[in-house]
C-alpha positions as a LaTeX table, in Angstrom:
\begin{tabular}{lrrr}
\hline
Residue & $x$ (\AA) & $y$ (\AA) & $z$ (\AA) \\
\hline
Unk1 & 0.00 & 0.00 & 0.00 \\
Unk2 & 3.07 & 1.98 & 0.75 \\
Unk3 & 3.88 & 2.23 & $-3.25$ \\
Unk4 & 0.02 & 3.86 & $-3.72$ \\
Unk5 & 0.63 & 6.61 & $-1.49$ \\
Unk6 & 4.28 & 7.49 & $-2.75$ \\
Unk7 & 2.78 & 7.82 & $-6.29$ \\
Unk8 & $-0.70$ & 9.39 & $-5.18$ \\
Unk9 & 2.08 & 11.60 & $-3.20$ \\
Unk10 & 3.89 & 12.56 & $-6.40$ \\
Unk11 & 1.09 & 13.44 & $-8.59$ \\
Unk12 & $-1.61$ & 15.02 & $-5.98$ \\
Unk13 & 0.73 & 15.52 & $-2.71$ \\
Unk14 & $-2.50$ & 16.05 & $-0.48$ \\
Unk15 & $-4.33$ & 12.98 & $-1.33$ \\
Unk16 & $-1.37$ & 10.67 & $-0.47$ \\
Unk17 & $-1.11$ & 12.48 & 2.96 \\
Unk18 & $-4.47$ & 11.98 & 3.73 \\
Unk19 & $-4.92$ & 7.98 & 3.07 \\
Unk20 & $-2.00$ & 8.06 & 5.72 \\
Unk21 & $-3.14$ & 10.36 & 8.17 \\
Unk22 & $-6.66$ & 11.75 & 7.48 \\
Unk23 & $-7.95$ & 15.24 & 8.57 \\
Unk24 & $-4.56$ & 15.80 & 10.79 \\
Unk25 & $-2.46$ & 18.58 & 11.25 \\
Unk26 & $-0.19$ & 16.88 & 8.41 \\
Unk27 & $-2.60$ & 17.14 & 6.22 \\
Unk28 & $-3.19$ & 20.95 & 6.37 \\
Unk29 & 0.55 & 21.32 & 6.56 \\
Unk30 & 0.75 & 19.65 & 3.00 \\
Unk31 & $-1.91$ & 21.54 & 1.84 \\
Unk32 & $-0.09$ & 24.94 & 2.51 \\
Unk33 & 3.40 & 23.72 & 1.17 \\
Unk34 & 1.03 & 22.21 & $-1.82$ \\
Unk35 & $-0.46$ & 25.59 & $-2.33$ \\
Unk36 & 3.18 & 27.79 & $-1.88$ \\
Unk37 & 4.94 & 25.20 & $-4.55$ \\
Unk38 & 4.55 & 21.78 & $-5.96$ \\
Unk39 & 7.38 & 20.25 & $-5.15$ \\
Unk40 & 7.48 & 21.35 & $-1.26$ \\
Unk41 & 3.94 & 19.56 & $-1.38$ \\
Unk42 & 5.43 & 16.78 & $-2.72$ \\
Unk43 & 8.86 & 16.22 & $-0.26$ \\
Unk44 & 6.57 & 17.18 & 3.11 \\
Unk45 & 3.79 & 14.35 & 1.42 \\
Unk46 & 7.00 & 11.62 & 0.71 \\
Unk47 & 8.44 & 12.60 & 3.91 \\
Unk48 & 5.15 & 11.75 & 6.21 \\
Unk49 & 4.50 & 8.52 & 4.37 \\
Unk50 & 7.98 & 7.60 & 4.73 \\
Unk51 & 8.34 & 8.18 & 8.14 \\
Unk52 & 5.14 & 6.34 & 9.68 \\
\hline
\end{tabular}
């Protein structure tokens, strides 16, 4: 399941933060860093999946 969320991570950051953490403070984290630049989005989203 990990390898879903890493790619759901790289195309729509958000999405693969939430199947790992729902409606937490992660999630609205990534959705900042998602809306101030893509690719912040995207390291924060790898970097909560990979770490849990």
């Amino acid at each position: 399941m990990d390898i879903v969320r890493i790619i759901l991570a790289i195309i729509l950051p958000p999405l693969g933060v939430f199947l790992q953490v729902g409606f937490g403070l992660q999630f609205w984290i990534n959705i900042v860093l998602t809306l101030l630049g893509y690719i912040p989005g995207i390291i924060h989203a790898l970097w909560v999946i990979l770490s849990r």
